[in-house]
N, C-alpha and C positions, 0 to 999 in steps of 0.2 A: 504494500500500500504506500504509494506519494504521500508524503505528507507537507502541507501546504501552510503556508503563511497570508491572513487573509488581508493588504495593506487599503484602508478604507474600507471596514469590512460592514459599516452600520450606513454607507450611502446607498442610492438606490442599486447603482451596477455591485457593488461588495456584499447584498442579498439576494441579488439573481445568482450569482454566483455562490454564494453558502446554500440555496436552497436546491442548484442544480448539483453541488456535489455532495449533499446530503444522498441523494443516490447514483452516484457515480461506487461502482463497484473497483476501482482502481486508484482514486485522490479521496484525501481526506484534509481538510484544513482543521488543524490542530491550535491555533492560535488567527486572532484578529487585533488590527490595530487602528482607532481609531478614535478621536478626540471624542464623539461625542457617545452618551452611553444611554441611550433612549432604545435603544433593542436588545432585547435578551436573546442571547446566541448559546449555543451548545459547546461551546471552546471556548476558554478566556481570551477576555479582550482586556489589552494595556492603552493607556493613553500615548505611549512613545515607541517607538522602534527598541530605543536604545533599554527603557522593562522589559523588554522583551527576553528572555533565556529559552524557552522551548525549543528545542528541539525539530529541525525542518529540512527537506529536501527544496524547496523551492520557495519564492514568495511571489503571487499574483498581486500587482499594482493597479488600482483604481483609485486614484489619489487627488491630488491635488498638485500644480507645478508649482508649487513653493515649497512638499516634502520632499520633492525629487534628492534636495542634496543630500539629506540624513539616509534616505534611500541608500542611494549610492553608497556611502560612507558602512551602515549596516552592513550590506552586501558582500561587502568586500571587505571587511574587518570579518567578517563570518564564516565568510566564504559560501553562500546559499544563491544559486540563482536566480532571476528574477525574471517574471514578465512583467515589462512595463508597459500598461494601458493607458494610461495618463493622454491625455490630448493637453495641449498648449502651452507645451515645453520652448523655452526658447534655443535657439541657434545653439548655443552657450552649454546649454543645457545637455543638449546633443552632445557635444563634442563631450563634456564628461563623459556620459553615457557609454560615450564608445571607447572610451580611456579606461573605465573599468573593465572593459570586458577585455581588457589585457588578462587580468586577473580570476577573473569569474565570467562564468557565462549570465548572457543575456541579450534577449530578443525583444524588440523594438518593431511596432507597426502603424502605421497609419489609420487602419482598420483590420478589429480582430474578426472578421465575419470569415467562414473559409470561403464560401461564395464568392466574393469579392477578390478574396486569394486566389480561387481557381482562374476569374475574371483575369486579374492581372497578365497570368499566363498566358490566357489564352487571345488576348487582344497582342501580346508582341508577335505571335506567329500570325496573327490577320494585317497586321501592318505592314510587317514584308510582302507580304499577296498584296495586299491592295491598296497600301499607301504609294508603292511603287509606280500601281498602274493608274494612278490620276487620282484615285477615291478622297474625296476632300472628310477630314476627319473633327468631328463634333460634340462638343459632351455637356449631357444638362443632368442635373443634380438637381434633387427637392428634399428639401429638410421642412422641421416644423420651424410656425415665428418665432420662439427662442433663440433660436441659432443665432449666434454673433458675429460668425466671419464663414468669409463668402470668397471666393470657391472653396465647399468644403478640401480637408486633409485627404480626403477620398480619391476628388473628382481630382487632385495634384497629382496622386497619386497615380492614377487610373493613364492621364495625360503622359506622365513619365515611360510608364513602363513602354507607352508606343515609342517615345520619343527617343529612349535607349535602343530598342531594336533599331532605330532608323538615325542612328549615330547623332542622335541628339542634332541634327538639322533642323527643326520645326521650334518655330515660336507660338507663344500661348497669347490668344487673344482674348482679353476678358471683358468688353466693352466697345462695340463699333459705332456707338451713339454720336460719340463724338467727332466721326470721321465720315464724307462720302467717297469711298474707295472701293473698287473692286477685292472682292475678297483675294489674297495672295494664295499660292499654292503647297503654301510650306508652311502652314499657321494653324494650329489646331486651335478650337472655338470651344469655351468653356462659360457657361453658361449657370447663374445659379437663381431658384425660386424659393422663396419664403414664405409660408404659411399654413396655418390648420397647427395641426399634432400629427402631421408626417413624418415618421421614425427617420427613413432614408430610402431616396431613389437614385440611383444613377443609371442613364442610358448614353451608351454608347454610339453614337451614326459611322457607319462610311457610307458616305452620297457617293455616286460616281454616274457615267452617263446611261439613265434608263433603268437604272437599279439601285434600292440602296439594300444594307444590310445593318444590321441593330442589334448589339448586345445591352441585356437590362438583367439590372439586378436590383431586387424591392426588399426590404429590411421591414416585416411586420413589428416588429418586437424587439427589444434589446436583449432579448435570451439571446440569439444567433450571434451577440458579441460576445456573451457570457459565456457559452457553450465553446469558443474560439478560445477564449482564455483558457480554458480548463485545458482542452488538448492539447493548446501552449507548451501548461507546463507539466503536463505527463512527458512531453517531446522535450523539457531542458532538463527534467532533472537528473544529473548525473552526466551532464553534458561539460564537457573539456571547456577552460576560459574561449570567450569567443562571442563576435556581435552576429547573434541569429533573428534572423524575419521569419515570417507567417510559409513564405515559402519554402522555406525547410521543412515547415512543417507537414505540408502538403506534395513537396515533391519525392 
């Protein structure tokens, strides 16, 4: 049995996540860490990393980008691997991130969906077919009004992976309001919409002459992140220092 570390474990994602492995027959989260104490859990929860003593193969992060640093600092004084789920980590941030995984492993994603992972893959083998052969390539993302920043980590995400198969030639356009110009042929179009309680949409276009083709992927629910996290970090524990993505996980 995994035994797991639950970071942010009384927010809403750090209870999808204790409630999905409450029956996972393979992970157990054995400890949670979270400031606030309004949920009764099945595993002690401490207010700090650093109360922390149990015993762990891994820690799933659902945090906050201000505990990122004590994260790290735990980690790697400990030596316990980590998934970090956190969104809106800075630059800075990052580059720690990946300075510890000199030390310890740890995996880092933009989006824990594996959906989206598969997604990833399988849009750089369509780019070579069809970015090639003219297909103008386009991407609209729907969140709910919540949402604060626009194109989502996803839709960046989604954008790259074409733009690495196609030697990072293509620029990203996120606004033609301001301009009257024929669309360029090297320019992927990222498009984002706000509103309702839309968990997560992203649709992928290649236009091309007389045909388009469209990959879509619809996020009902925030288990499909939570469920992503969990086989995270059945996939690090016990894994060699080293900065690991979703695609390891799935390739």
């Amino acid at each position: 049995m995994i035994r797991a570390i639950m970071h942010g474990c009384n927010g809403h994602m750090g209870q999808v996540i204790t409630g999905l492995a409450a029956e996972d027959k393979e992970l157990e989260i054995v400890a949670g860490i979270d400031l606030s104490d309004h949920v009764k859990n099945a595993y002690p929860v401490f207010s700090s990393l650093e109360d922390c003593d149990v015993e762990a193969d891994v820690i799933i992060d659902f945090c906050s980008a201000k505990a990122i640093d004590g994260l790290l600092r735990y980690m790697v004084r400990r030596q316990i691997p980590a998934v970090i789920c956190t969104t809106g980590i800075s630059e800075e941030q990052v580059e720690k991130v990946r300075e510890a995984s000199a030390s310890v492993a740890v995996l880092k994603s933009a989006n824990m969906s594996l959906g989206i992972n598969m997604l990833l893959k399988l849009l750089k083998e369509a780019a070579l077919t069809l970015a090639t052969a003219g297909f103008d390539m386009e991407i609209v993302e729907r969140h709910h009004n919540q949402k604060v920043d626009a194109p989502s980590g996803t839709a960046l995400a989604l954008a790259d992976s074409m733009n690495e198969a196609l030697d990072n030639a293509y620029t990203y356009k996120y606004d033609r309001s301001g301009e009257r110009v024929k669309r360029s042929g090297n320019e992927i179009g990222i498009s984002a919409v706000r509103g309702g309680n839309i968990v997560g949409e992203h649709e992928v276009i290649f236009a091309g002459t007389d045909e388009v083709i469209e990959f879509k992927h619809t996020a009902y629910s925030k288990a499909v992140f939570a469920k992503g996290a969990i086989e995270a970090a059945k996939f690090l524990a016990g894994k060699p220092a080293g900065f690991y993505g979703m695609s390891d996980v799935i390739g």
